[in-house]
Structure formats: C-alpha cells, structure tokens
N, C-alpha and C positions, 0 to 999 in steps of 0.2 A: 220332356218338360224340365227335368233340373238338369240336362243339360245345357238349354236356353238357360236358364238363372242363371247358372253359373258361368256362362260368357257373359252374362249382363254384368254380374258383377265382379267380373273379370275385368271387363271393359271400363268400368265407373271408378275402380280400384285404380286403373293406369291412368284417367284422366286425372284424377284428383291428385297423384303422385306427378305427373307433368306440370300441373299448378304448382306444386308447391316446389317444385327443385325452379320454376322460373322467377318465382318472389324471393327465392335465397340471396338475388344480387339487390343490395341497399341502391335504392334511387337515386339519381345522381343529386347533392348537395351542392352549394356553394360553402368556401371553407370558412373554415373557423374565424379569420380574422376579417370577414366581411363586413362591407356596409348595410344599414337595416336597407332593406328593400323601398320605405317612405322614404332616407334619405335622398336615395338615388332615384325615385320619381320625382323629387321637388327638386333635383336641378335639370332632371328635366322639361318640367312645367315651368322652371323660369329661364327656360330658352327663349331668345328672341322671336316672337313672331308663334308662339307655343298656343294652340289651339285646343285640341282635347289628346288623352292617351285613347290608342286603338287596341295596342298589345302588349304585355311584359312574359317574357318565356322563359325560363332556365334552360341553356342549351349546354347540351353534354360534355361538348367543348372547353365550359368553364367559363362562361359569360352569358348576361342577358341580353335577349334578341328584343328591340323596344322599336317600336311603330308607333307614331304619331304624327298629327297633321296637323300644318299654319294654318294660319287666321287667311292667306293665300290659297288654299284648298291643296297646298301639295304634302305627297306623302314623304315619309323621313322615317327612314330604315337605319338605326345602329344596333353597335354590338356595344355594350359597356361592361366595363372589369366590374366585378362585382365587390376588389376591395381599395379602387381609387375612383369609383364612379364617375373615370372617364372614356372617354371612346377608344375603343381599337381599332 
C-alpha cells in the first residue's frame, strides 16, 4: 500500500515538474516597437471591398496571420509586419 502512494506521488511529482520546465519559455510577443493590434485591424477593415474579420493570430515567425472576407464572399489570407502594418 505505500508503495502505490508513493509511485502516485512519484508520478504527480514528475508531471507537475514537466509543466513547469515547459511554461519556462515566454510566449512568443510581438516587439516592443509595434503597432497597437486596433491600429492594424482598421486598415484592414478599410480595405477595398472589406467585409467582416474571420481571424487575427500571432504567428511565431513574427507577424500576424489575418483572414478576412469581401463584401464578394472571397476569402483573403495575409501575413502583416506587426510594426509597419503592412503585408509581407
């Protein structure tokens, strides 16, 4: 019987240490001298033919992945610089 214990908490001991050495990496940011995230949605809602936003993602790469669709139902996939909010 305390052998089972104490592989349980053996076992609970090493998960919670695999959590915490995997949240040691800081999430990826966009840098310091970026645009606010509003600015660079409103130019792209004053695109020609700008319809609704579908998606805005921080992509690890270091620019946002932005999906939206025309008033034409088509979809529109960019990547935009996060500190010239404009496309790559």
């Amino acid at each position: 019987m305390r052998f089972r214990l104490a592989a349980c908490t053996l076992a609970a001991t090493l998960a919670v240490a695999g959590i915490a050495i995997a949240q040691d990496k800081p999430p990826p940011i966009p840098p310091q001298n970026s645009m606010k995230l509003s600015a660079i949605i409103g130019t792209v809602e004053g695109r020609a033919g700008f319809l609704y936003l579908y998606s805005v993602e921080w992509n690890e790469d270091g620019y946002y992945d932005v999906i939206y669709f025309t008033d034409d139902k088509a979809k529109v996939e960019m990547k935009l610089d996060p500190v010239t909010g404009k496309a790559k």
